[in-house]
C-alpha positions in Angstrom: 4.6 -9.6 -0.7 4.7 -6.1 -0.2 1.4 -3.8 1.8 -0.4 -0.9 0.4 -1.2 -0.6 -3.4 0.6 -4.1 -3.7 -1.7 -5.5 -1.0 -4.8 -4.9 -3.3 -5.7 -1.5 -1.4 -6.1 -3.4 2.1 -7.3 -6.5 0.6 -10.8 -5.5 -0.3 -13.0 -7.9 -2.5 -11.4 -7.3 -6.0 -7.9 -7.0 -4.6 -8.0 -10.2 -2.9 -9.8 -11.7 -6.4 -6.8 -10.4 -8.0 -4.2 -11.4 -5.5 -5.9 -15.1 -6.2 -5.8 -14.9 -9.6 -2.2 -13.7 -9.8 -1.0 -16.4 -7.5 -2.7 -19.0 -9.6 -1.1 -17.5 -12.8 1.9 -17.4 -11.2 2.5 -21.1 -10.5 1.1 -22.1 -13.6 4.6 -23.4 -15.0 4.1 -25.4 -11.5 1.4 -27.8 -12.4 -1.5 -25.8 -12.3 -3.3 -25.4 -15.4 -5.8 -22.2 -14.9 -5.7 -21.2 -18.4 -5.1 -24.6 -20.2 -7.3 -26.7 -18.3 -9.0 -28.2 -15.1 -7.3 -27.1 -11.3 -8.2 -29.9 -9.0 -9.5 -29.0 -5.6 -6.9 -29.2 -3.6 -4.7 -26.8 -5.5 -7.5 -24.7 -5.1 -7.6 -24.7 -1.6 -3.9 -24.8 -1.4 -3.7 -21.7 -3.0 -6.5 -20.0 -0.8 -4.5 -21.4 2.6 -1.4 -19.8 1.1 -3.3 -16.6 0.3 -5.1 -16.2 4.0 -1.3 -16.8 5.6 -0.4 -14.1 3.6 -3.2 -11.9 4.6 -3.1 -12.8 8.1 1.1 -11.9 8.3 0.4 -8.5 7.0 -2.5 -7.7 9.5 -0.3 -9.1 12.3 2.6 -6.4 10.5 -0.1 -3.5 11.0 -0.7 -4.6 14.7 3.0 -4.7 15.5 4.1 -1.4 14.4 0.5 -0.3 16.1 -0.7 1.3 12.6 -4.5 1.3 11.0 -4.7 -0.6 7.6 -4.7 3.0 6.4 -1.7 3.9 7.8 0.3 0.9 7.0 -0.7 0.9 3.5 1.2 4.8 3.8 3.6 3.5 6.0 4.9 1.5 3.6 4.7 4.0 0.9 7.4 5.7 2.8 9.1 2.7 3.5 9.1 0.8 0.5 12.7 2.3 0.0 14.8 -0.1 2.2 18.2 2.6 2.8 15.0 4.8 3.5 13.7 2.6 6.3 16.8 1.8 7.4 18.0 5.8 7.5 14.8 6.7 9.2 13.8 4.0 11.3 10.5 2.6 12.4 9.7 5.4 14.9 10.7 8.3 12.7 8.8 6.9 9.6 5.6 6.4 11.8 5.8 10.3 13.1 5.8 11.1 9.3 3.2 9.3 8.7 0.7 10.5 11.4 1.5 14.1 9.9 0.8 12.6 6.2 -2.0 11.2 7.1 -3.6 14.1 9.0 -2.7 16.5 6.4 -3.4 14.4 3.2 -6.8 13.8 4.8 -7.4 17.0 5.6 -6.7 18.1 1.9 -8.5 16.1 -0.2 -12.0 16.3 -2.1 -14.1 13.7 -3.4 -12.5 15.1 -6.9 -8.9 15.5 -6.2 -8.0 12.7 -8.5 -9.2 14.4 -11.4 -7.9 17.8 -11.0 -4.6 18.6 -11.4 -4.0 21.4 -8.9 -5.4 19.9 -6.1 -3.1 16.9 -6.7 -0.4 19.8 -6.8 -1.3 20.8 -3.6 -1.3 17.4 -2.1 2.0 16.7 -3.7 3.7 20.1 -1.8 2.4 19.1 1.3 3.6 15.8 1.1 7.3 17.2 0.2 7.2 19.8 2.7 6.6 16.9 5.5 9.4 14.7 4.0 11.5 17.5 4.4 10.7 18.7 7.8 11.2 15.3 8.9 14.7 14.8 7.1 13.1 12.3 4.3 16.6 11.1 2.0 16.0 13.5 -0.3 17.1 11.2 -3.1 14.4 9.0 -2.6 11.5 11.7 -2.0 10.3 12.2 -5.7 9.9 8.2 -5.5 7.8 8.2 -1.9 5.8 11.3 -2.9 3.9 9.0 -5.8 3.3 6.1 -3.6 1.9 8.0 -1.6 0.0 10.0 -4.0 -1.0 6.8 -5.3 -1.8 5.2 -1.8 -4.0 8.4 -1.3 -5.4 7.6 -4.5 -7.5 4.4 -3.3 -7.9 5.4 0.1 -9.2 9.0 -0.8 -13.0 7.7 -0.7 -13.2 7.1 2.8 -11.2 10.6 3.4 -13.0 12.9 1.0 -16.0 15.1 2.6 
């Protein structure tokens, strides 16, 4: 399972709705019948046990590499590249991200979404940090739009 946008933006209400949904859908083929019929109980609850271990793993991620759900859901925006983490390293990748994170914050508006130059803006300062910190440059253009996108669900609790 992979964090960030992929997590369900930090596993609010409707992401963890639609992680449960998905994983249901997903083992339909394996006798559970979401769409076709009755689930019994325990399927139900085997499912939800599955779910919370998952949960649980990717807080105990965030409290290992010391990072804010916020910050891992960046983090691995930057990281979901795996020569990228590997080129970088853990420690390199997290001094990136305190810099995206204080800049991207610092930049966005309660409207950024919606207008096209400020997500310009945003989009140069992310670049310029990649490349002050020696990003792979081949894999930039890829970690600039998660991270736009990242930005994207957490820009509510950013904006002024």
């Amino acid at each position: 399972m992979k964090g960030g946008l992929q997590q369900g933006a930090n596993f609010n209400v409707c992401g963890l709705c639609l992680l449960f949904a998905e994983t249901i859908k997903n083992n339909r083929h394996s006798g559970l019948t979401l769409f076709t019929g009755p689930i019994a109980t325990q399927e139900v609850i085997e499912e939800l046990i599955k779910l919370a271990k998952q949960l649980s793993a990717a807080d105990q991620r965030g409290v290992d590499l010391k990072l804010s759900n916020e910050e891992i859901a960046l983090y691995d925006a930057l990281a979901n590249n795996q020569s990228a983490k590997e080129a970088m390293g853990d420690e390199k990748l997290r001094v990136i991200l305190t810099e995206l994170v204080t800049q991207v914050r610092k930049s966005t508006t309660i409207d950024w979404t919606l207008r096209e130059g400020a997500q310009a803006k945003i989009r140069v300062i992310v670049k310029r940090i990649l490349n002050r910190f020696g990003y792979p440059l081949d894999l930039q253009e890829a970690a600039v739009k998660e991270v736009l996108a990242q930005a994207a669900l957490l820009c509510a609790d950013w904006a002024q």
